[in-house]
Structures are given as C-alpha cells and as structure tokens.
C-alpha positions, 0 to 999 in steps of 0.5 A, a space after each residue: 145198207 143203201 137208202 135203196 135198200 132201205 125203202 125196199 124193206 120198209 115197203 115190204 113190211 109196210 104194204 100189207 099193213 096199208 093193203 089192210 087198211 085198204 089203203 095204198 103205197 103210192 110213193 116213199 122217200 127217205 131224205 136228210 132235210 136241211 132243218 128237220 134231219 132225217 125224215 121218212 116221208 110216206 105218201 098214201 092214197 085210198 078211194 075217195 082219197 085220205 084226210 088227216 085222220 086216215 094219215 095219223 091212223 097209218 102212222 100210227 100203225 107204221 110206227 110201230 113196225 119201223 121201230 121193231 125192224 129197226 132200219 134206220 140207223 139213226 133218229 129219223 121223224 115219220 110223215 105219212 100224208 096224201 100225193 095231192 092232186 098231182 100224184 106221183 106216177 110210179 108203177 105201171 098201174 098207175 098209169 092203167 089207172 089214170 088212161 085219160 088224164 094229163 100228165 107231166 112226165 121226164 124221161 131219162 134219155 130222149 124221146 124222138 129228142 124230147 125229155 119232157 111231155 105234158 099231155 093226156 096217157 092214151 093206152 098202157 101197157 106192160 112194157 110202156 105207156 102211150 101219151 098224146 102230147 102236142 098232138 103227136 103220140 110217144 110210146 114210153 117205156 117205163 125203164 125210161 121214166 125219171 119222175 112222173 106226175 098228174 097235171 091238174 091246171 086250175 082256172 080262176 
C-alpha cells in the first residue's frame, strides 16, 4: 500500500475519534527520518489550542486504533502534537477560517509568473481562495497549492 493510501486510512479511522474529543486533524505525515526511523506524526488543533496533555490524551486513544488496524507494516513511533502558530493550511476551510490573516503560500505552476505570495487571505471560496499580496489581488485555486501556512511575524 502507497503512503497515500496509508494516511488515507489512518485518517478515516482516526478523524471521528478526534471529532469526539472535539479536537481536529490538521495535518498527517508518514516519513522515515534519518535517526528516529519511521515516524507518524499527527498535528491536531482544537479552540483555544492544545497543550501537552490534550496531545498524550490523542495519543493515547489513537494508539490503540492504529495497532488494531495495523497499517504499517513495520515499527513505526506516533507524535501527536500541535501545528504551532504558523499552521499548516491544507482544505479549503482553512482558509474560510482564517479570512484576514497572512499567509505564505507555494503554488505548484505560476500565478501571473508567481509561485510564492505572502500576504493577507481576502475571500474563499469553493474552488479558490483570494490573497492580497504586494498590493495586488491572486485568485488561487486550491488544486494549485503545494504547501500553505499562517505567517506570524514577531517584533522584538
């Protein structure tokens, strides 16, 4: 089985067991790291944020469930933790959500001979979003979007 198709299944077992705990799958990853192995690595996010104990209580529950449906075919460690403050961006109601923020975005062909933009998400839609960046407005359609973050700057 493809990784694809791994962290296809793994969030279909695991999104009504974090829906429960009112708590929500923001991102999923499944790669072989150069010192730890195999690692599974689940960011998660609820209101207000998560702390240390709501991540041990996921993983906690999620353990379990991966281990009956046993997916991956050889030893793997679970991190269940927070997307920080520069979230990953990944459906299209991430983007509703966060209307007015800045965000950095990587598109996978060009955009009026751009492939970056950091700026504010002005509208979104079903199909695309629309960001002002450099004070100029880009629609973007989701299908185009390679990775997609919140961008916090932080003043000292």
């Amino acid at each position: 089985m493809k990784n694809e198709e791994i962290l296809e299944k793994i969030t279909e077992i695991i999104t009504p067991v974090l829906n429960e705990e009112a708590l929500e799958l923001v991102h999923i990853e499944l790669k072989r790291e150069p010192q730890g192995g195999l690692v599974l690595r689940l960011f998660i996010d609820r209101e207000g944020g998560v702390n240390l104990d709501v991540c041990c209580r996921a993983s906690k529950i999620i353990s379990p469930l991966l281990d009956i449906h046993n997916l991956i075919n050889e030893p793997y460690n679970l991190e269940v933790s927070s997307p920080g403050i520069e979230r990953p961006l990944t459906k299209p109601e991430d983007f509703r959500r966060f209307v007015g923020s800045k965000i950095f975005v990587k598109t996978a062909e060009p955009i009026n001979k751009r492939r970056q933009f950091t700026g504010t998400v002005k509208a979104s839609g079903n199909q695309a979003f629309i960001i002002d960046c450099d004070k100029n407005l880009y629609e973007i359609p989701y299908e185009l979007v390679l990775k997609a973050h919140l961008k916090v700057d932080i003043e000292f």
